[in-house]
C-alpha positions in Angstrom: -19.4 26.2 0.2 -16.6 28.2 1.8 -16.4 31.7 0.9 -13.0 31.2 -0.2 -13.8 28.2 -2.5 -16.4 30.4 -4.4 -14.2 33.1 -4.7 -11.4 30.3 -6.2 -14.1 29.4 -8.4 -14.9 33.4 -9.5 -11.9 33.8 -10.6 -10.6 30.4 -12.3 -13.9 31.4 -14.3 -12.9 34.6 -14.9 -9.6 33.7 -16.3 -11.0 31.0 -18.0 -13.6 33.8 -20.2 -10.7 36.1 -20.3 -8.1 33.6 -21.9 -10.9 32.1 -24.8 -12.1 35.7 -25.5 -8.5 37.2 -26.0 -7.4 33.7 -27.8 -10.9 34.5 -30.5 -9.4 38.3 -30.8 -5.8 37.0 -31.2 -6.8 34.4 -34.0 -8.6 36.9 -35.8 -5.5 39.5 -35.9 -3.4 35.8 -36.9 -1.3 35.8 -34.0 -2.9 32.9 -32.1 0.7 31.5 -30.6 1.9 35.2 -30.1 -1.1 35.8 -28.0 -1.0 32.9 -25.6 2.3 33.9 -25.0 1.7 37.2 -24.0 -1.6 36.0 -21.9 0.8 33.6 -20.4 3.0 36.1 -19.5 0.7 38.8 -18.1 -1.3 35.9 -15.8 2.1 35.0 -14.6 3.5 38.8 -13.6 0.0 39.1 -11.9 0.5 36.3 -9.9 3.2 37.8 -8.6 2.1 40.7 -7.6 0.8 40.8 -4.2 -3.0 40.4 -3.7 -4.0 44.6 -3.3 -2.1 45.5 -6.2 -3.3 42.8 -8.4 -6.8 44.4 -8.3 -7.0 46.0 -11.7 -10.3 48.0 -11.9 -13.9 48.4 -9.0 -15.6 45.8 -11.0 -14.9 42.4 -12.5 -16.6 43.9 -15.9 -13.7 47.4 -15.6 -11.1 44.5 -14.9 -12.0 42.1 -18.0 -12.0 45.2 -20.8 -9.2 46.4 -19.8 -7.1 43.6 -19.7 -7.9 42.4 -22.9 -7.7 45.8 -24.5 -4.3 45.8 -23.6 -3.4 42.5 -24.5 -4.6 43.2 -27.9 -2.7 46.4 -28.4 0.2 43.9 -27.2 -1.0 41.5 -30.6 -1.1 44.8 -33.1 2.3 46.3 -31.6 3.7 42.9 -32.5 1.8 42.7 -35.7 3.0 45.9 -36.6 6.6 45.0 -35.9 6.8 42.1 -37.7 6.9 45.0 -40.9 10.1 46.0 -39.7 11.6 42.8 -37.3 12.0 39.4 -37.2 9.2 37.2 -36.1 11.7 37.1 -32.9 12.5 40.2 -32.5 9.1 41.2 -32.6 7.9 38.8 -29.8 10.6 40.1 -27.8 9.7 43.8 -27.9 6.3 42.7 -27.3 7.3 40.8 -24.2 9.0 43.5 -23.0 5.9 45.7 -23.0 3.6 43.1 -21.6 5.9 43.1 -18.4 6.6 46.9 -18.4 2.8 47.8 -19.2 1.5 45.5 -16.7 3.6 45.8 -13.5 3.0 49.8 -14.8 -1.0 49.5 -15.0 -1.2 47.4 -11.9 0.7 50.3 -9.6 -0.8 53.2 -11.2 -4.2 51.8 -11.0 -3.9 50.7 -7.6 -2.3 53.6 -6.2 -3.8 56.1 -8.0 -7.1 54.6 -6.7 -5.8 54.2 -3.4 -3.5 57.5 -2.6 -6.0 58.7 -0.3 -5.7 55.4 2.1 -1.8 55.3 1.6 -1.9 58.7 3.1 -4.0 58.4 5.9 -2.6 54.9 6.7 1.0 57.0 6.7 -0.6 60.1 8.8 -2.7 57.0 11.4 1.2 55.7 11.9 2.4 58.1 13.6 -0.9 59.6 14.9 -2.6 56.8 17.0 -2.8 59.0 19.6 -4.7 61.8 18.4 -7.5 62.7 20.5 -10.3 62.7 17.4 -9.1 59.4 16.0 -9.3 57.6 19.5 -12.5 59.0 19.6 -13.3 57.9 15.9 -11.6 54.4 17.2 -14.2 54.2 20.4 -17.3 55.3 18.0 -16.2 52.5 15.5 -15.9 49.9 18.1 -19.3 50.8 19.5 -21.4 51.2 16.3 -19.9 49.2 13.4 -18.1 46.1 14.7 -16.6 45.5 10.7 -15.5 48.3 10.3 -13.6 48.6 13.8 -11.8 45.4 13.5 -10.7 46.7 9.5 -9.4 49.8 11.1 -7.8 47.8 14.0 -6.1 45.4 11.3 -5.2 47.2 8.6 -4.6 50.6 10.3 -3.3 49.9 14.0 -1.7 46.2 13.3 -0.8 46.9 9.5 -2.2 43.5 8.6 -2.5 42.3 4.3 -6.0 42.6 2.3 -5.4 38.6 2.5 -4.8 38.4 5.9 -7.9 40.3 6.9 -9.9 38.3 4.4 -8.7 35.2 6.1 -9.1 36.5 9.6 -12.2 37.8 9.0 -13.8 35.8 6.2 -14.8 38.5 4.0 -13.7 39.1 0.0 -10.4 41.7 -0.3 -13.0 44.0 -2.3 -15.7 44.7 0.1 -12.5 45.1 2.9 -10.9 47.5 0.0 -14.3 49.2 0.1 -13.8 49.8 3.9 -11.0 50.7 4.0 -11.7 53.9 1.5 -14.9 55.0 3.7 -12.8 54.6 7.1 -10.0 56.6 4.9 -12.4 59.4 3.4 -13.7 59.9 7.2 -10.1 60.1 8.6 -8.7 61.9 6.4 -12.2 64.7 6.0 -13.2 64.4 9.5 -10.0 64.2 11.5 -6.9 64.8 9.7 -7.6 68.1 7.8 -9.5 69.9 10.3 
């Protein structure tokens, strides 16, 4: 099977446990129809987002808790306006947060986890020529063929998590991965000094 078939297949899986988990959660609280909604909505605003900043959490596990702890506080903020709005209104303040909290949780997680490789991608821009990273550049290419052709892509040519993964024909984790050790190195070994 093709690596990007199985991945296909992870996550259809994944959203498949996450969807009957939150609906069991929802149906306890009595907000079954409320709760699709706001599932439906969140899958749909993270389908949006491009690939890199769909990434939620490190691990598949981090990724699952979180989103259905916050789809749940999404079910008890409606409950708890339906005490004070219409059954309409309070859908619609709900909705509101789903796509505000979500497009929010997606970028801070993803930046916050990622403000060291925005930098040094930044600083590698408009450093190419910098005698240490050409010679960081020449040891990558030398020792660690993976890693040199991540750098080359995602650094040099500026190149998508997906288009890498495609080029390449590995997952956009283990290149995310990468990316933050040839970061880390840049920016401890090269950058700072």
């Amino acid at each position: 099977m093709k690596r990007d078939t199985i991945e296909k297949i992870i996550v259809a899986t994944f959203d498949t446990i996450a969807f009957i988990t939150f609906c069991f959660f929802a149906n306890l609280l009595n907000s079954l129809v409320a709760g699709i909604i706001f599932f439906t909505v969140f899958a749909v605003i993270n389908n949006y987002l491009p690939d890199e900043k769909r990434i939620h959490a490190d691990r598949l596990l981090h990724c699952f808790i979180l989103s259905i702890t916050f789809l749940l506080y999404c079910i008890i903020i409606y409950n708890v306006g339906l005490l004070y709005m219409t059954k309409f209104e309070s859908i619609l303040v709900s909705i509101c947060l789903v796509v505000l909290a979500s497009i929010t949780t997606s970028n801070f997680l993803w930046w916050k986890r990622n403000d060291l490789n925005k930098r040094v991608f930044e600083w590698v821009k408009f450093n190419q020529n910098n005698e240490l990273l050409q010679k960081y550049r020449k040891q990558l290419e030398e020792t660690d063929k993976k890693k040199y052709y991540i750098y080359i892509y995602y650094f040099e040519e500026q190149k998508s998590f997906e288009t890498i993964s495609k080029i390449m024909d590995i997952d956009r984790q283990r290149i995310g991965e990468e990316i933050s050790i040839i970061s880390h190195h840049i920016e401890y070994g090269i950058r700072l000094k």
